[in-house]
C-alpha positions as CSV (number, residue, x, y, z in Angstrom):
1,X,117.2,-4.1,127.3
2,X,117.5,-4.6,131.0
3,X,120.9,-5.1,132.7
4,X,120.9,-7.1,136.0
5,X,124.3,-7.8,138.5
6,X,123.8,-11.4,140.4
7,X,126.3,-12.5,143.0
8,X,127.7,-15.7,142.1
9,X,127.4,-16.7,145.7
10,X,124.0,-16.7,145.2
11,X,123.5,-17.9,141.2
12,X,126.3,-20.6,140.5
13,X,128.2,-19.3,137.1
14,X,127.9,-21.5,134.1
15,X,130.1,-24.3,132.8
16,X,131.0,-22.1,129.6
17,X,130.6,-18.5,131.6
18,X,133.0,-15.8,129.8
19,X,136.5,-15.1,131.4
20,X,135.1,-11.7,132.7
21,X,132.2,-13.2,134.6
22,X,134.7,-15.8,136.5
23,X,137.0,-12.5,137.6
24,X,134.2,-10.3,138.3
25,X,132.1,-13.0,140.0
26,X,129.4,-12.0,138.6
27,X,126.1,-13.1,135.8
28,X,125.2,-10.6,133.6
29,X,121.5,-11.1,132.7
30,X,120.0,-9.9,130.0
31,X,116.4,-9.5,129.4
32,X,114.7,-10.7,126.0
33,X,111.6,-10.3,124.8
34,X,109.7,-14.0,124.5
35,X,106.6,-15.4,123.4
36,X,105.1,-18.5,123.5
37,X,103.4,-19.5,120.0
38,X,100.9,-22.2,119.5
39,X,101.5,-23.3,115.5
40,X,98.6,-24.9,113.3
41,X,95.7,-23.8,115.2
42,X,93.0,-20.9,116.2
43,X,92.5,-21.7,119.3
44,X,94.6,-21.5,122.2
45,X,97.0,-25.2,123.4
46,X,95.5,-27.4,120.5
47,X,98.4,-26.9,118.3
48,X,102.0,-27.5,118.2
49,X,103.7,-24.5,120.3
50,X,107.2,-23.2,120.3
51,X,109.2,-20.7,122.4
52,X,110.4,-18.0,120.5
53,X,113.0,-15.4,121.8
54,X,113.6,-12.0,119.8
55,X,116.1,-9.4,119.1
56,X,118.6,-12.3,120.2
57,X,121.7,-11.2,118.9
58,X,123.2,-10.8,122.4
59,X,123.3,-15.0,123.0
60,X,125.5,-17.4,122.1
61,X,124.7,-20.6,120.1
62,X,125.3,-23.0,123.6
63,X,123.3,-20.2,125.4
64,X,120.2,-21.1,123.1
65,X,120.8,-24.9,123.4
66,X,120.7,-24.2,127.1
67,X,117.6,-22.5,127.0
68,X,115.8,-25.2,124.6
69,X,117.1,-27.9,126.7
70,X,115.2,-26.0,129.5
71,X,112.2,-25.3,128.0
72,X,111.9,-28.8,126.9
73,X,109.8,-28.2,123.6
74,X,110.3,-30.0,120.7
75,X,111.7,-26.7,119.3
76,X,113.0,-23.2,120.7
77,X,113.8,-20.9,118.2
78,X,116.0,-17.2,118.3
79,X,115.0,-14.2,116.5
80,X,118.4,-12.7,114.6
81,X,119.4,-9.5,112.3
82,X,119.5,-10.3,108.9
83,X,122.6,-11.2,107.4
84,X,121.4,-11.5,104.1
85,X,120.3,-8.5,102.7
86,X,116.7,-9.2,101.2
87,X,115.8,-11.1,104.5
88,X,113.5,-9.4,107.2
89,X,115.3,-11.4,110.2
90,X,117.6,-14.5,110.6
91,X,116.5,-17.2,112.5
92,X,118.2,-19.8,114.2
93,X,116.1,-23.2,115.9
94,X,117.1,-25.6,118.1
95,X,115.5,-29.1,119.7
96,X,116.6,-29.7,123.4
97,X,119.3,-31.6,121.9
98,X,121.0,-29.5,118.9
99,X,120.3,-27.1,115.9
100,X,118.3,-27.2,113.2
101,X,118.6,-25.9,109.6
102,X,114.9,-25.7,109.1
103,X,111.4,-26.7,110.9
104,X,107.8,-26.3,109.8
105,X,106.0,-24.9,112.9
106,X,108.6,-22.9,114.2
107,X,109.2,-21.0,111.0
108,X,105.5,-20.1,111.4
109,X,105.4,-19.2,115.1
110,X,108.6,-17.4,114.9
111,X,107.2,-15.0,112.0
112,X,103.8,-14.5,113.9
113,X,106.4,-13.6,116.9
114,X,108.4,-11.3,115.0
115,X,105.2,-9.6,113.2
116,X,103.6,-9.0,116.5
117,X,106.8,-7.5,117.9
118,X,107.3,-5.3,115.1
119,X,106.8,-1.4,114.9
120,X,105.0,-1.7,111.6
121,X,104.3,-4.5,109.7
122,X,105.8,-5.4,106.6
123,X,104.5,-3.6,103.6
124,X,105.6,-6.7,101.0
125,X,103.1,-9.9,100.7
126,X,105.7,-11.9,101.4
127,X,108.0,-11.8,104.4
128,X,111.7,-13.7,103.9
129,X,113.1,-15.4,106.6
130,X,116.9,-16.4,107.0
131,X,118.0,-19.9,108.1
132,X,120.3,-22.6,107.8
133,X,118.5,-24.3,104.7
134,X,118.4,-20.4,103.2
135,X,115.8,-17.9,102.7
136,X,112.2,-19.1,103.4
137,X,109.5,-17.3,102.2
138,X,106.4,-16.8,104.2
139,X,102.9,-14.8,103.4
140,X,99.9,-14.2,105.0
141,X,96.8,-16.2,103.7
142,X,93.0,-16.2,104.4
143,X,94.1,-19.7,106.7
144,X,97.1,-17.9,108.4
145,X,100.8,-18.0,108.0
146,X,102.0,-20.0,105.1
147,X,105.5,-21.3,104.2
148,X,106.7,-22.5,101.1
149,X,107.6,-26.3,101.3
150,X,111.7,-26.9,101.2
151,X,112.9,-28.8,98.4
152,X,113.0,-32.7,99.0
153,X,116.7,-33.8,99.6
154,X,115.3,-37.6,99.2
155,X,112.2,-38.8,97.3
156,X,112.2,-42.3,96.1
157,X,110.0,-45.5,97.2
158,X,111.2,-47.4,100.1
159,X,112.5,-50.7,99.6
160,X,110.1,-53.9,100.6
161,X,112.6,-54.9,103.2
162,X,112.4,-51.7,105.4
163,X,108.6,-51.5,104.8
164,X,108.5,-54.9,106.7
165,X,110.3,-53.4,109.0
166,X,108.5,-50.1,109.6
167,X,105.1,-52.2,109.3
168,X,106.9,-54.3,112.6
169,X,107.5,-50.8,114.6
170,X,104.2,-49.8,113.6
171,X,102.7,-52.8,115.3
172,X,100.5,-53.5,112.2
173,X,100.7,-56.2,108.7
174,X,102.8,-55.8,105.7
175,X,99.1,-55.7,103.8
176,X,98.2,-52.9,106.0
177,X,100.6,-50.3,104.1
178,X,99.5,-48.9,101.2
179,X,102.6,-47.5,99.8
180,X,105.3,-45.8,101.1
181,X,107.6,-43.2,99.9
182,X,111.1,-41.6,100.6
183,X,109.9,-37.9,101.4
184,X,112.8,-36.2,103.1
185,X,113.1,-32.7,102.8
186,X,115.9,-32.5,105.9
187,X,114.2,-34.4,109.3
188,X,114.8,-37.4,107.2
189,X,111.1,-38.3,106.7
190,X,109.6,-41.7,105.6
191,X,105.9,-41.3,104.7
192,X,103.4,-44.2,105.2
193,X,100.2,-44.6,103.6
194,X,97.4,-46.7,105.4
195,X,93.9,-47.1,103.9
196,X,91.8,-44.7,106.4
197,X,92.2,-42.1,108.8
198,X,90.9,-44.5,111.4
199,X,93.7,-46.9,110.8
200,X,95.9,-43.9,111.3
201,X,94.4,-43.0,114.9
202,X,94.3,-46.7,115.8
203,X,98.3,-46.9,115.8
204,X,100.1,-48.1,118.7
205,X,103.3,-48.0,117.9
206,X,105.9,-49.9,119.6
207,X,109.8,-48.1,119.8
208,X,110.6,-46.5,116.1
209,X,114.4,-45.9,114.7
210,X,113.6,-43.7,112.2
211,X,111.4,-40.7,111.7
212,X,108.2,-42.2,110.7
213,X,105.0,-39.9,109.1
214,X,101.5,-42.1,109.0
215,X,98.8,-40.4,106.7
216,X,95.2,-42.2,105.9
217,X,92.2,-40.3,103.7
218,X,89.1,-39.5,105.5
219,X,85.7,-40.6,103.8
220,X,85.0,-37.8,100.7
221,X,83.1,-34.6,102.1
222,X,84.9,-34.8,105.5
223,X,86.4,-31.5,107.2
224,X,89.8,-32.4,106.6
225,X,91.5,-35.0,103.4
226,X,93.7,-36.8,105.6
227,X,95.0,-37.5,109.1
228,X,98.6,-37.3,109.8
229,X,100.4,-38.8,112.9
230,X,104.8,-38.3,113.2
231,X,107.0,-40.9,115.2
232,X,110.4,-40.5,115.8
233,X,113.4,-41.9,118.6
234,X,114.4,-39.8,121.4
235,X,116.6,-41.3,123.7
236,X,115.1,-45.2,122.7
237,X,111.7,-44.0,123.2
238,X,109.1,-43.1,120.5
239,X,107.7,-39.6,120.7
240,X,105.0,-37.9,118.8
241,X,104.9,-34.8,117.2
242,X,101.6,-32.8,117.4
243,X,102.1,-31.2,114.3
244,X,104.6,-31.2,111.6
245,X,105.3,-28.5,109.5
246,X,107.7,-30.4,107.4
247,X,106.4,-33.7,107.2
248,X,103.3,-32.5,105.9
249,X,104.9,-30.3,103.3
250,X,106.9,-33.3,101.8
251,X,103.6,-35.5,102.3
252,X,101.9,-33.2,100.4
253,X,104.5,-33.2,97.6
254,X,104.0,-37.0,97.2
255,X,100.1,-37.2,97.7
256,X,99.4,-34.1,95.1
257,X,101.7,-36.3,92.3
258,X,100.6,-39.4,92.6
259,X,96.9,-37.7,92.6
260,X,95.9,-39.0,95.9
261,X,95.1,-35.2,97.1
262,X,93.9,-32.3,95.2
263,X,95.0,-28.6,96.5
264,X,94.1,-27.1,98.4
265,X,93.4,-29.8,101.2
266,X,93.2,-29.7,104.6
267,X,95.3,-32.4,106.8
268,X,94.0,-33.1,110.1
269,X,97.0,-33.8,113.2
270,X,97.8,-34.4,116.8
271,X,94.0,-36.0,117.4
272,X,95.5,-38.9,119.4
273,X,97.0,-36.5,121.6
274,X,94.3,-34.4,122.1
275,X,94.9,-31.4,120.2
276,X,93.4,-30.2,117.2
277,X,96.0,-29.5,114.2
278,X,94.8,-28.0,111.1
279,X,97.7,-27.6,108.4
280,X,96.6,-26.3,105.1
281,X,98.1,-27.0,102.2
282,X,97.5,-25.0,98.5
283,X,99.9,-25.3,95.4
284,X,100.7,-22.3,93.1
285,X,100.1,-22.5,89.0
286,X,104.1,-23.5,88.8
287,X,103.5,-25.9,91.6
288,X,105.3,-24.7,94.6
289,X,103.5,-25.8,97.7
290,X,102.5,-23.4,100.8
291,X,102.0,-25.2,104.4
292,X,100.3,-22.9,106.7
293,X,97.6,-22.6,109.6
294,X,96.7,-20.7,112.5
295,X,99.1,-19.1,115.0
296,X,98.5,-17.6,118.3
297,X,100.6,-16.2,121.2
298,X,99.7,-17.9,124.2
299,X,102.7,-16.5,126.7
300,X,104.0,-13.3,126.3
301,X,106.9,-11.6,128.3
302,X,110.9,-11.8,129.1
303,X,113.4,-14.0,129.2
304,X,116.3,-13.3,131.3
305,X,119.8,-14.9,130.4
């Protein structure tokens, strides 16, 4: 790593800077290796991307939040050593407002980071990554990175009261919704299932206060099964995901059991917004789900903190 000396009279110190950087005057910066990763896609900014930092062991948890808040994605995450001893690396992930235990996409830009970065890849299939919900295993498929889908903390129907509600926020009927379903696996997802992929896209949602997931089938023989839109508050505004990792692992979950999907299946997301999301979705013979998809670097280079 790279060691730079910046007079404070120049660089203001930090709110939460160490006691030896007030008496010395002084910012030690440190330079980490970064890449910018765009998740769920082949093909450069049509995905969801995250901002990965590796061989972070040197920062601080408020350092990170500082640097998500900057970066202003909906998640930054920080490459770690192990502490387990069967993981590869530890990862940590944070939204511009506070840390996560787990996310979809960056769990699969973060590997893709920390494969490119390394000296030699992995000999095992499957690479283990450390986080707060535990160790995630990832492996390389024919479609990209996969993951295997969390356990659901929360999977039960929703009662008819809040589905009037959610129809409301939605800015569509009651008779719209064709079911919906408890399907939180952390985020605190509620999944929503209209008729079509159109009615999906036609949403024009008014301010949500709760993290909504839309899904509708395409006609039989399409590209993908299903398109998937993701609404949740920020700040009393309602923001869209491009593409969810973990709400379409615990939609898949629901659609495979009550038969409306067969695996493997593609889902289709971020269309509204203009990108072009591609999260695939296959089950092993004792049923555990894989979520996975494309990954490409997009920005390479340094951070310096």
């Amino acid at each position: 790593m790279s060691y730079f000396g910046i007079d404070a009279k120049d660089v203001p110190l930090p709110q939460n800077s160490s006691p030896a950087q007030k008496s010395s005057g002084r910012i030690l910066l440190v330079k980490y290796p970064f890449q910018q990763v765009d998740v769920f896609t082949r093909v450069p900014f049509e995905g969801n991307p995250v901002a990965v930092v590796l061989d972070a062991d040197g920062l601080t948890g408020d350092e990170m939040q500082r640097l998500a808040r900057w970066t202003n994605l909906s998640e930054t995450t920080f490459v770690l050593r192990p502490q387990a001893a069967e993981a590869d690396y530890r990862l940590r992930i944070f939204t511009p407002s506070r840390e996560l235990p787990f996310a979809g996409h960056p769990t699969l830009g973060s590997c893709h980071a920390w494969l490119a970065a390394s000296q030699s890849s992995p000999a095992a299939e499957v690479v283990l990554q450390e986080c707060g919900a535990g160790l995630v295993p990832l492996r390389r498929t024919a479609d990209g990175l996969a993951f295997a889908a969390p356990p659901l903390l929360r999977y039960e129907p929703v009662e008819e009261p809040l589905i009037e509600h959610i129809a409301e926020l939605l800015h569509i009927t009651r008779a719209e919704i064709v079911d919906a379903h408890w399907v939180d696996n952390g985020p605190g997802w509620v999944a929503v299932l209209l008729s079509s992929a159109e009615a999906v896209l036609d949403l024009r949602p008014g301010t949500v206060d709760l993290d909504v997931g839309v899904v509708g089938p395409y006609p039989q023989g399409s590209a993908s099964a299903f398109e998937v839109r993701a609404f949740f508050p920020v700040q009393g505004a309602t923001v869209e995901d491009p593409v969810t990792g973990s709400l379409n692992a615990s939609l898949a979950h629901w659609l495979l059991e009550t038969g409306r999907a067969t695996s493997p299946y593609v889902a289709s997301q971020g269309t509204a917004l203009g990108r072009a999301g591609r999260v695939h979705i296959s089950s092993d013979a004792d049923g555990k789900i894989w979520v996975g998809g494309g990954t490409i670097t997009c920005i390479a280079g340094s951070v310096e903190m």
